[in-house]
C-alpha positions as a Markdown table, in Angstrom:
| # | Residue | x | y | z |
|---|---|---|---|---|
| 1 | Unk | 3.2 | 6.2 | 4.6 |
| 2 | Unk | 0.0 | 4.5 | 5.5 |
| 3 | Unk | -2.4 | 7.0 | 4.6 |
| 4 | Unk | -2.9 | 5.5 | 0.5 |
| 5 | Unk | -5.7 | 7.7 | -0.3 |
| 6 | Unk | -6.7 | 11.4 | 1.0 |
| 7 | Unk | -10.0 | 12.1 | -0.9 |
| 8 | Unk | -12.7 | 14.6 | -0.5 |
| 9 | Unk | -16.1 | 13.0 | -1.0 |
| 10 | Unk | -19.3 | 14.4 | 0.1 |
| 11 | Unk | -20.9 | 11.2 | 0.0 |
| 12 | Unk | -17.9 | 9.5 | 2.6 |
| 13 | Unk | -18.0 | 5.7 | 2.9 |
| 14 | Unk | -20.1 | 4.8 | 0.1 |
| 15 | Unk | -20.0 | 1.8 | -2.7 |
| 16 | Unk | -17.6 | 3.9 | -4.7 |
| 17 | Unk | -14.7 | 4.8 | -2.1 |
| 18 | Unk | -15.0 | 0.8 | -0.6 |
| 19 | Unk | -15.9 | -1.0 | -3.5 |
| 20 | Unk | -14.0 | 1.1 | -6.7 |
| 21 | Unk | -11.1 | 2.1 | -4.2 |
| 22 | Unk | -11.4 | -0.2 | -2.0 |
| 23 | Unk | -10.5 | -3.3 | -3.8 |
| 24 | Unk | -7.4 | -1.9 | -5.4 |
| 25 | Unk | -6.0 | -0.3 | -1.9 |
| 26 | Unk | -7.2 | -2.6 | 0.8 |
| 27 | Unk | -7.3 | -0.4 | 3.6 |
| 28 | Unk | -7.2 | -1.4 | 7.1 |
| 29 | Unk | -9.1 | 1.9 | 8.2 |
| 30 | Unk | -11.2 | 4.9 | 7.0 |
| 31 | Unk | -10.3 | 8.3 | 8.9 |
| 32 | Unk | -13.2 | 10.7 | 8.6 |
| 33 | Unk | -12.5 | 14.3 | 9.2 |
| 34 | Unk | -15.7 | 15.9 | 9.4 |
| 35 | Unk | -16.6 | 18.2 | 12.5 |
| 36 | Unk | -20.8 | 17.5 | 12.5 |
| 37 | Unk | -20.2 | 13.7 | 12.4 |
| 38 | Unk | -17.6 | 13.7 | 14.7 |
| 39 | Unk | -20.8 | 14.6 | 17.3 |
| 40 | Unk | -23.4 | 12.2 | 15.9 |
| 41 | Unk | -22.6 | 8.2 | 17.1 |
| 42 | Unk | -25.8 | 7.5 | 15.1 |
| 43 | Unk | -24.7 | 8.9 | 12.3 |
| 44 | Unk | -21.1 | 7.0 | 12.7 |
| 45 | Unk | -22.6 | 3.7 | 13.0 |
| 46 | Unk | -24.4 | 3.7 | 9.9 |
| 47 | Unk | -20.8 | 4.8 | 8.3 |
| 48 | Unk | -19.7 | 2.1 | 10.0 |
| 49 | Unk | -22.0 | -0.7 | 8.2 |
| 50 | Unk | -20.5 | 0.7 | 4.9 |
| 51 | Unk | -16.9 | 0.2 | 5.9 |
| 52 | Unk | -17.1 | -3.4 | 6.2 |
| 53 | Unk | -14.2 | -5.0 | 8.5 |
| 54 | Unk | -11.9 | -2.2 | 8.0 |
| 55 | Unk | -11.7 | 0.0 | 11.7 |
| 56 | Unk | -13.5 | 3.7 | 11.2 |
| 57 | Unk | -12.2 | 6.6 | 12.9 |
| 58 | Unk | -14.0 | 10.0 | 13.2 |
| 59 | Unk | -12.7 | 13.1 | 14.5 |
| 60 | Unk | -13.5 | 17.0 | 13.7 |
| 61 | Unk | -10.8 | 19.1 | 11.7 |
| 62 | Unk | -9.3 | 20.5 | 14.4 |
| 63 | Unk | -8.1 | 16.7 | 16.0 |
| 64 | Unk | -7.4 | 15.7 | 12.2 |
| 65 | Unk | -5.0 | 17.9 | 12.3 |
| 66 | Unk | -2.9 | 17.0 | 15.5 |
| 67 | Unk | -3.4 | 13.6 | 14.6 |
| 68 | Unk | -2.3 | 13.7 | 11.0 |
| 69 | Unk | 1.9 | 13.1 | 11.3 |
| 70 | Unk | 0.9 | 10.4 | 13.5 |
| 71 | Unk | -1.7 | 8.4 | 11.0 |
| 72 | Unk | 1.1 | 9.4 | 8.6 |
| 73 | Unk | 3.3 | 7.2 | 10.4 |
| 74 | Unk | 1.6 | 4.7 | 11.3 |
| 75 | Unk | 0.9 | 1.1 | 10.2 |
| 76 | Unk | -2.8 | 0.7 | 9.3 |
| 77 | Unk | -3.4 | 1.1 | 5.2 |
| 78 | Unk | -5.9 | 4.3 | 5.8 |
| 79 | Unk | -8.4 | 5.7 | 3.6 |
| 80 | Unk | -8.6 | 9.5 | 5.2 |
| 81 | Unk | -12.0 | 11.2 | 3.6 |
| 82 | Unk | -13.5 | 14.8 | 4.0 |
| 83 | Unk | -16.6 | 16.0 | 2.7 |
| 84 | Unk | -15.6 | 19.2 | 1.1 |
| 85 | Unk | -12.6 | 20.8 | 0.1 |
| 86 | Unk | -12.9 | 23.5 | 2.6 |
| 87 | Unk | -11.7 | 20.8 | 5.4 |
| 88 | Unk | -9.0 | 19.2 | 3.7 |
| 89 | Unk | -7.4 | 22.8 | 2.7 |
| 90 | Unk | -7.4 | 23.1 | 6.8 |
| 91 | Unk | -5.6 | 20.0 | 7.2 |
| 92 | Unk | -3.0 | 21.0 | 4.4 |
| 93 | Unk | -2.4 | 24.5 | 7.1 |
| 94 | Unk | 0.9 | 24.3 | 8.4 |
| 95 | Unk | 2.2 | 22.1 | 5.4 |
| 96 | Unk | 0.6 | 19.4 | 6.8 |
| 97 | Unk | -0.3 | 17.3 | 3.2 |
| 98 | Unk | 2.6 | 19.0 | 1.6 |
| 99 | Unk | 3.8 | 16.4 | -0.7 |
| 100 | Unk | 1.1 | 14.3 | -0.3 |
| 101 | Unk | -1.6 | 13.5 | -3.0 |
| 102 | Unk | -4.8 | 14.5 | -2.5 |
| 103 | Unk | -8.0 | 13.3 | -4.9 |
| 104 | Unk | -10.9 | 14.6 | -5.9 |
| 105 | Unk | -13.7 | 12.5 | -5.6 |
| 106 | Unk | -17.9 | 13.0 | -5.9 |
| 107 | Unk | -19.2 | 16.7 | -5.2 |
| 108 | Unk | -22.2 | 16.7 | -6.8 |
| 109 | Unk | -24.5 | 19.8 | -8.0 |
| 110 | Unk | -25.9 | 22.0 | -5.3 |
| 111 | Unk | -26.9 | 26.0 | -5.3 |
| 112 | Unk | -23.8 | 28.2 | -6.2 |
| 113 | Unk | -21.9 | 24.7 | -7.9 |
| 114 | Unk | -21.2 | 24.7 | -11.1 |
| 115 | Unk | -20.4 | 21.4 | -13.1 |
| 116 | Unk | -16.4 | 21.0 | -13.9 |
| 117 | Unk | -16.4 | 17.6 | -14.2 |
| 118 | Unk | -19.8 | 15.2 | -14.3 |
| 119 | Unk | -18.9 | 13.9 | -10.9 |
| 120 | Unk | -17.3 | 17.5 | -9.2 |
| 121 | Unk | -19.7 | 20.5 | -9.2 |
| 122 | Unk | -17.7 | 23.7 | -7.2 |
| 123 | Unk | -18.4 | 26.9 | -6.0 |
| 124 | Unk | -16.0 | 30.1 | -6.3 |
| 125 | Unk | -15.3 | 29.2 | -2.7 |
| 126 | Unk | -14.1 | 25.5 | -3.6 |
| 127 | Unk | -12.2 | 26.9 | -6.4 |
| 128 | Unk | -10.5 | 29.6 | -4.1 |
| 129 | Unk | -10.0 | 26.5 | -1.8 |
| 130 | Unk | -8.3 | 24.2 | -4.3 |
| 131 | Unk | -5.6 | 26.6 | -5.2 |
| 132 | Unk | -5.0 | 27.5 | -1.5 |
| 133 | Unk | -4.5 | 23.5 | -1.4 |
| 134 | Unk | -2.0 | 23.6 | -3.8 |
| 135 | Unk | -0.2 | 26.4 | -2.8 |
| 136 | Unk | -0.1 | 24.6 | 0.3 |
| 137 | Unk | 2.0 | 21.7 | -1.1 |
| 138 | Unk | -0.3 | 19.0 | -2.0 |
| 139 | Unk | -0.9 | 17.6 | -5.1 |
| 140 | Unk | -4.2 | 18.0 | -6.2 |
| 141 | Unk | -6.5 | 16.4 | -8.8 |
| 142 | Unk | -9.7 | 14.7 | -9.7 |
| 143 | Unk | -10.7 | 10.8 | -10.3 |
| 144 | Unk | -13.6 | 9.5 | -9.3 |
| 145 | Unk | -12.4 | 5.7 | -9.5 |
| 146 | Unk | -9.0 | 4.3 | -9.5 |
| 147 | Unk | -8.9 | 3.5 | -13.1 |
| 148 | Unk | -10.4 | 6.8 | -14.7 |
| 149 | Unk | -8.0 | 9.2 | -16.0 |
| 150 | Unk | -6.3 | 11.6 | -13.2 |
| 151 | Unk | -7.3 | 15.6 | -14.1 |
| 152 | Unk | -4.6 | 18.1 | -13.0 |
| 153 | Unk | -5.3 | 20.9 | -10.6 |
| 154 | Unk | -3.8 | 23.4 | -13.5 |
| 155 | Unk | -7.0 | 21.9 | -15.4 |
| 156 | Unk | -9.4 | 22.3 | -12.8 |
| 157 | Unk | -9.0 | 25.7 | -11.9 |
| 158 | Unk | -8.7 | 26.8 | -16.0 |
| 159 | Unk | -12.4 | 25.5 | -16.3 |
């Protein structure tokens, strides 16, 4: 498998996905699945200067999820990010990240959030969306850096 790291991040590329993540799983490439910055190259390139050497691909949900058994298979160490959980429950459709685990990364306050952990702040939606993820097959939970303790889905959606 070469995708070592499905995470939803509102943030993206940022210091903690290269730097904290980064270091520990080397990727070769960051996969954003996000549908507005799929249409904005402006917006891409400043992604881009985050990313460092690694390649950066963007696409909208709808490509992600053609294109996911193939990244699955192929070679690059990949990082694949969304920015809520909303799209990465549309990539699990179809049992497409059954198995597979999928973190929980920065979603910070906002209206309608309310604070689970200090670092993931959902709405009822998110919460509705989570389960739907797991029911899907994936294996959810929360860490905002490699090292930090893993909190199970069970927990998440109990708080």
């Amino acid at each position: 498998m070469s995708i070592v790291l499905f995470r939803v991040d509102e943030r993206l590329i940022h210091g903690q996905v290269v730097i904290g993540w980064g270091h520990q799983l080397r990727p070769d490439r960051y996969i954003v699945v996000d549908s507005d910055l799929s249409q904005s190259a402006w917006e891409q390139d400043l992604y881009r200067l985050g990313a460092g050497s690694a390649e950066v691909v963007f696409c909208d949900i709808d490509q992600g999820r053609l294109d996911l058994t193939e990244w699955l298979a192929e070679s690059p160490r990949t990082v694949l990010l969304t920015r809520d959980i909303a799209a990465m429950r549309r990539l699990g459709e179809k049992g497409g990240l059954e198995g597979q685990d999928v973190n929980l990364g920065g979603i910070h306050h906002g209206p309608g959030r309310r604070e689970v952990l200090t670092y993931l702040h959902l709405t009822e939606q998110d919460v509705d969306d989570l389960a739907a993820l797991g029911d899907l097959g994936a294996n959810v939970s929360a860490r905002d850096l490699p090292d930090a303790p893993r909190v199970s889905l069970s927990t998440l959606l109990e708080s």
